[in-house]
C-alpha positions as CSV (number, residue, x, y, z in Angstrom):
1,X,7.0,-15.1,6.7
2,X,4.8,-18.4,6.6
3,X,3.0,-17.1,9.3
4,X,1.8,-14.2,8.6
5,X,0.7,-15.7,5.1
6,X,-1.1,-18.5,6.3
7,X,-3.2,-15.5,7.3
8,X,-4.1,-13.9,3.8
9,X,-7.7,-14.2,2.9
10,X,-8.7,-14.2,-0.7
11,X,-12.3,-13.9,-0.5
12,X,-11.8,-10.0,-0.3
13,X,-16.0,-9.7,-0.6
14,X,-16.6,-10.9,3.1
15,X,-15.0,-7.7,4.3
16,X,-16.8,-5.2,2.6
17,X,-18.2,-2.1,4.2
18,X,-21.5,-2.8,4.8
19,X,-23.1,0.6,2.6
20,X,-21.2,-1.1,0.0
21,X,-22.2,-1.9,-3.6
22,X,-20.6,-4.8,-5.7
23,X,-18.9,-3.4,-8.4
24,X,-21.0,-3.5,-11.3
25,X,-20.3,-4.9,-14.7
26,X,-19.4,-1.2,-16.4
27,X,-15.7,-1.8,-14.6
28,X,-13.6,-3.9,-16.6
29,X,-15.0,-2.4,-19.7
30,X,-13.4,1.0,-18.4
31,X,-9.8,0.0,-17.4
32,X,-7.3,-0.5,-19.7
33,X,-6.0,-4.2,-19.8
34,X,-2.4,-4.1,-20.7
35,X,0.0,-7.2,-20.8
36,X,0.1,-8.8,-17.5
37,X,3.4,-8.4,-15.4
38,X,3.2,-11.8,-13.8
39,X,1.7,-14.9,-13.7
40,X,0.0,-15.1,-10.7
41,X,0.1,-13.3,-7.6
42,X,1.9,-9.9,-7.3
43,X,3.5,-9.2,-3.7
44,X,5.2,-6.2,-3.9
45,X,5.8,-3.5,-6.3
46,X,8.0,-0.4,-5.9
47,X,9.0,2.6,-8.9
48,X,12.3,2.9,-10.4
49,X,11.8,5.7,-12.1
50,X,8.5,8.2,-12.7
51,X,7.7,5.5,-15.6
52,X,9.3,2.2,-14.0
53,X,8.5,0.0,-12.0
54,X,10.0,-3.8,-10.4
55,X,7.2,-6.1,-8.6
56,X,7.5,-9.6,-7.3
57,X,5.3,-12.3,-7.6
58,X,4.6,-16.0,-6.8
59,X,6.0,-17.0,-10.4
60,X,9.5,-16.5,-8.9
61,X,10.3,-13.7,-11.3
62,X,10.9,-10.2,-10.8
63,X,9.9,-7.7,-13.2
64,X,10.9,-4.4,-14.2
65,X,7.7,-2.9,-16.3
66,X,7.0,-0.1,-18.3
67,X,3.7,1.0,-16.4
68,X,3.1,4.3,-18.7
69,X,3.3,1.8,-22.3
70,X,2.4,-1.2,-20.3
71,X,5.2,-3.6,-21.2
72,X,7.7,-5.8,-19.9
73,X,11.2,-4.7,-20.3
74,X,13.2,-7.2,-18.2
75,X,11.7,-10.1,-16.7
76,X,14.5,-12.1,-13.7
77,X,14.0,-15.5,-13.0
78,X,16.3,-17.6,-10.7
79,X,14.5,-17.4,-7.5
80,X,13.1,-21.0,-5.8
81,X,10.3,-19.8,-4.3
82,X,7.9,-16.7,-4.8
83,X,9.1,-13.3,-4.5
84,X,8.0,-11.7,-1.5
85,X,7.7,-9.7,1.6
86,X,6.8,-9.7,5.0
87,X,7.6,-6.9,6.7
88,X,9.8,-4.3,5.5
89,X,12.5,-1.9,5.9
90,X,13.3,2.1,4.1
91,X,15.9,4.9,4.8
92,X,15.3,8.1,6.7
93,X,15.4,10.5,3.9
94,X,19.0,12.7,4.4
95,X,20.4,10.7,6.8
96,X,22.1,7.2,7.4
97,X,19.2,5.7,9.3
98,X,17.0,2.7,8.4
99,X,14.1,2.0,9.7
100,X,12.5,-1.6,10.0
101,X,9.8,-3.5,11.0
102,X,9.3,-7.0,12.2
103,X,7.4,-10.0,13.5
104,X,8.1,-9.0,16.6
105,X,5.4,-5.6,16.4
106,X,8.0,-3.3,17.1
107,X,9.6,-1.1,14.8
108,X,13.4,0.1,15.2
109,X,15.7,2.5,13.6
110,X,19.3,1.1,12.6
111,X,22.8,3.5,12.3
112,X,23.7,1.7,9.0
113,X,27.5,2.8,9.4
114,X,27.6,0.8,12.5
115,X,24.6,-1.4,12.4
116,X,23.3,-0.2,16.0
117,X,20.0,0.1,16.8
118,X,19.3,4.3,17.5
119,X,15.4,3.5,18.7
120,X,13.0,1.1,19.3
121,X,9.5,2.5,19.0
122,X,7.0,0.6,21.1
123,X,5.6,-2.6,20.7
124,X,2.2,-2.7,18.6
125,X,-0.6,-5.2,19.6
126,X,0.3,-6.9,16.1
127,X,2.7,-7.5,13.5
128,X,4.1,-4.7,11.7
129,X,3.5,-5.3,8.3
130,X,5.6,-2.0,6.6
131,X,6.8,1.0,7.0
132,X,7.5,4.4,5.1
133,X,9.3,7.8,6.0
134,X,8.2,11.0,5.1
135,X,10.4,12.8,2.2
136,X,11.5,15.6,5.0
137,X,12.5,12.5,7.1
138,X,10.6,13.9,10.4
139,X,7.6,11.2,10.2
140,X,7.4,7.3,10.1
141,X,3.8,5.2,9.3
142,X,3.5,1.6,9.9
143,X,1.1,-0.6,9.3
144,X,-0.3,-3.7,11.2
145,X,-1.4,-7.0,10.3
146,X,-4.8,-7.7,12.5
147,X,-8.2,-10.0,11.5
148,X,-11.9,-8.8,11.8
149,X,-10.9,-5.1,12.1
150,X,-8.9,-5.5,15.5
151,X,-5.4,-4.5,14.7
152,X,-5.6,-3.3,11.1
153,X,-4.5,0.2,11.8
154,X,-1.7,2.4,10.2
155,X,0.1,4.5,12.6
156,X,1.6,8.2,12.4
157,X,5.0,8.1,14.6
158,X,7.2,11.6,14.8
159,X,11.0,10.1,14.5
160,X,11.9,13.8,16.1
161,X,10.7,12.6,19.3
162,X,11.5,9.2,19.9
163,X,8.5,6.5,20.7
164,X,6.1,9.5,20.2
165,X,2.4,8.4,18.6
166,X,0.6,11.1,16.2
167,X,-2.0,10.1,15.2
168,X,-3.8,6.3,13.7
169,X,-5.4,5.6,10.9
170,X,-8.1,2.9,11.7
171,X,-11.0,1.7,9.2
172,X,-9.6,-1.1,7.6
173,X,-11.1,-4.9,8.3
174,X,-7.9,-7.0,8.2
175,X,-4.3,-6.5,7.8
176,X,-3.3,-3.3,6.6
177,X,-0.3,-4.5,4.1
178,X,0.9,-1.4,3.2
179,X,1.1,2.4,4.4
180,X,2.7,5.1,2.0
181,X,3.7,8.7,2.6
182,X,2.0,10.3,-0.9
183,X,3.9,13.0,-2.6
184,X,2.7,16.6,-2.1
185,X,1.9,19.0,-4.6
186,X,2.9,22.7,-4.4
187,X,0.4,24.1,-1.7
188,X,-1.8,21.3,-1.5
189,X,-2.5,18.8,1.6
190,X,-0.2,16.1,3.2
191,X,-2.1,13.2,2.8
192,X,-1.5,8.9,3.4
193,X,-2.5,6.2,1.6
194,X,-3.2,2.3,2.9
195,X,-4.3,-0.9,1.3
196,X,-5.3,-4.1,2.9
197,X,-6.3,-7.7,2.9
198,X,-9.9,-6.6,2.7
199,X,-9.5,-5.6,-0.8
200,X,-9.5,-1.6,0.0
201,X,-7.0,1.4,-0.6
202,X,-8.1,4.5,1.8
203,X,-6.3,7.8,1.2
204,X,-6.0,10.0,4.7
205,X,-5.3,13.4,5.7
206,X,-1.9,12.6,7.2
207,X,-2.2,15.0,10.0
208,X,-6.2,14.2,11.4
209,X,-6.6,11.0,10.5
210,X,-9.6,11.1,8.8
211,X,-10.7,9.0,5.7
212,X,-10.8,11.4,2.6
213,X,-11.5,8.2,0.0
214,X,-11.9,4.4,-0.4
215,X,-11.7,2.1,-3.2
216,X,-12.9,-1.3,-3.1
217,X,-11.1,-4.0,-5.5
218,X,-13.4,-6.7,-5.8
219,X,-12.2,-10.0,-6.4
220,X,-8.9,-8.6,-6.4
221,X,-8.0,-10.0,-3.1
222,X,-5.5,-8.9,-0.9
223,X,-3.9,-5.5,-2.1
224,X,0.1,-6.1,-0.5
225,X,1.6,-3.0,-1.7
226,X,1.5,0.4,-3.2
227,X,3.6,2.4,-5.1
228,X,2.9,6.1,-5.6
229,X,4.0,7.7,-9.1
230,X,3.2,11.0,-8.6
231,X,0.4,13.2,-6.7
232,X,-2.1,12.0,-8.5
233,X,-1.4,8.1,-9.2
234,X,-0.2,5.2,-7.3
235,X,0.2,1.2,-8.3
236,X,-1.3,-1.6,-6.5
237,X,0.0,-5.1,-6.3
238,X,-3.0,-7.5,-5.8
239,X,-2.8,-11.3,-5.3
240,X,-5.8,-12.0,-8.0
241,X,-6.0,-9.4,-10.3
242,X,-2.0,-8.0,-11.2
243,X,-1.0,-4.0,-11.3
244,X,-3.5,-1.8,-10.7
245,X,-2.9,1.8,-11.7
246,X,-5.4,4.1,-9.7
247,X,-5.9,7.8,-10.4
248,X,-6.4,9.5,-7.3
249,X,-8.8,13.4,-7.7
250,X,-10.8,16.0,-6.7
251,X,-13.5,16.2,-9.3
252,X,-17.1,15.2,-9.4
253,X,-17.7,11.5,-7.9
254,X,-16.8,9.5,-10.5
255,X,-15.6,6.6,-8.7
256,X,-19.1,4.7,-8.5
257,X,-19.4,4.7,-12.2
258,X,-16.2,3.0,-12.1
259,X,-17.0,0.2,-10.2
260,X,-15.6,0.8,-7.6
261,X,-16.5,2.7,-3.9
262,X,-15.7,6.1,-2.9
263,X,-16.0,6.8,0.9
264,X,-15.3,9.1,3.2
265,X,-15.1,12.9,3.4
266,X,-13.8,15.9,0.9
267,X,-15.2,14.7,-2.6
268,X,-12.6,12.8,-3.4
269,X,-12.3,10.2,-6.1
270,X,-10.2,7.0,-6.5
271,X,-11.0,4.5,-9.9
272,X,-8.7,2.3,-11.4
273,X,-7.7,3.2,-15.0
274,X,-5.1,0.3,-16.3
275,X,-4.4,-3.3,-15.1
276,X,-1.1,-4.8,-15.8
């Protein structure tokens, strides 16, 4: 765990993509600054509910928050050091598999009613940061930790067919901390999102790998973890600036009025509309 964080790198600005803008000062004036859910540094964040969520921070506390009315509702302290993670581990939806990454790069699936490993998937060049399973429980994404764009990929792996690569989704410029499986609305497209060290959440088309949107979080620093509410929303845990809440559309390009960067192909906009 000290490893890999030794690593982090606040100073999210030297990693920009170089087309980029700096946000300008029309940002915080347009997101909505609720009461913060830590103080500090948020490492991960997950949802309870379509309206709650529980994050972790360097204060020691865990939080459960009211992301919708943007309040605490129970706030745990009793840890000794910060609340964190590393790498990660989630079950195979339908099924009594987990799946779990680790410091070693690989990733492997557990039988949890006799805690035997089923697979080992091959080993990456890097750490393997997190992982996620898709809701029908036929695809897995890691992510990789990696400096100066070398590692920094996600990666698209078919559980059906054991070790078997899809596709990877490269574009980040350092660790890619998180990779999430976003949820599907009726008839639309499957589609991935990532965040990284380099201050950036890209949404991909899960199945070609290409970049549909980015959003750049300046001085945010490292963005450790997402949390998608529903099709059109996710959380972000940063390690400067709290909860994000971005709202993720297809409209008009908004996202440069925001502040923040849109990139990529299909018109797609990304902003951030609340901080916690």
């Amino acid at each position: 765990m000290g490893k890999l964080q030794s690593k982090f790198r606040k100073r999210s600005d030297l990693y920009r993509a170089s087309q980029g803008e700096k946000a300008d000062t029309t940002f915080d004036s347009q997101v909505m600054q609720h009461e913060p859910a830590h103080q500090g540094s948020i490492n991960t964040v997950t949802n309870l509910t379509p309206d709650l969520c529980v994050s972790g921070g360097s204060d020691q506390a865990v939080v459960v928050y009211d992301w919708k009315q943007g309040r605490v509702c129970q706030s745990f302290q009793g840890h000794n050091r910060e609340v964190t993670k590393v790498t990660h581990v989630c079950w195979v939806p339908g099924s009594s598999s987990i799946v779990q990454t680790s410091e070693d790069k690989t990733i492997r699936v557990w039988d949890s009613r006799t805690w035997q490993v089923t697979n080992t998937f091959p080993a990456k060049q890097y750490i393997q940061t997190h992982c996620d399973v898709s809701p029908n429980g036929n695809y897995l994404m890691s992510s990789s930790n990696g400096f100066g764009g070398q590692g920094c990929e996600a990666t698209l792996w078919d559980l059906r067919q054991p070790g078997c690569k899809v596709v990877e989704y490269r574009g980040h410029l350092q660790t890619a901390a998180c990779c999430m499986f976003l949820p599907t609305p009726p008839g639309g497209p499957v589609q991935v999102a990532t965040s990284s060290h380099d201050g950036s959440v890209k949404i991909w088309d899960q199945n070609t790998a290409v970049c549909l949107g980015t959003l750049y979080l300046d001085g945010a620093g490292p963005l450790v973890c997402l949390a998608p509410t529903d099709s059109n929303s996710l959380l972000c845990a940063s390690f400067n600036n709290g909860l994000h809440h971005i709202q993720v559309g297809h409209g008009p390009n908004q996202a440069q009025v925001s502040g923040a960067e849109s990139g990529g192909l299909g018109g797609m906009d990304i902003k951030v509309v609340a901080r916690f």
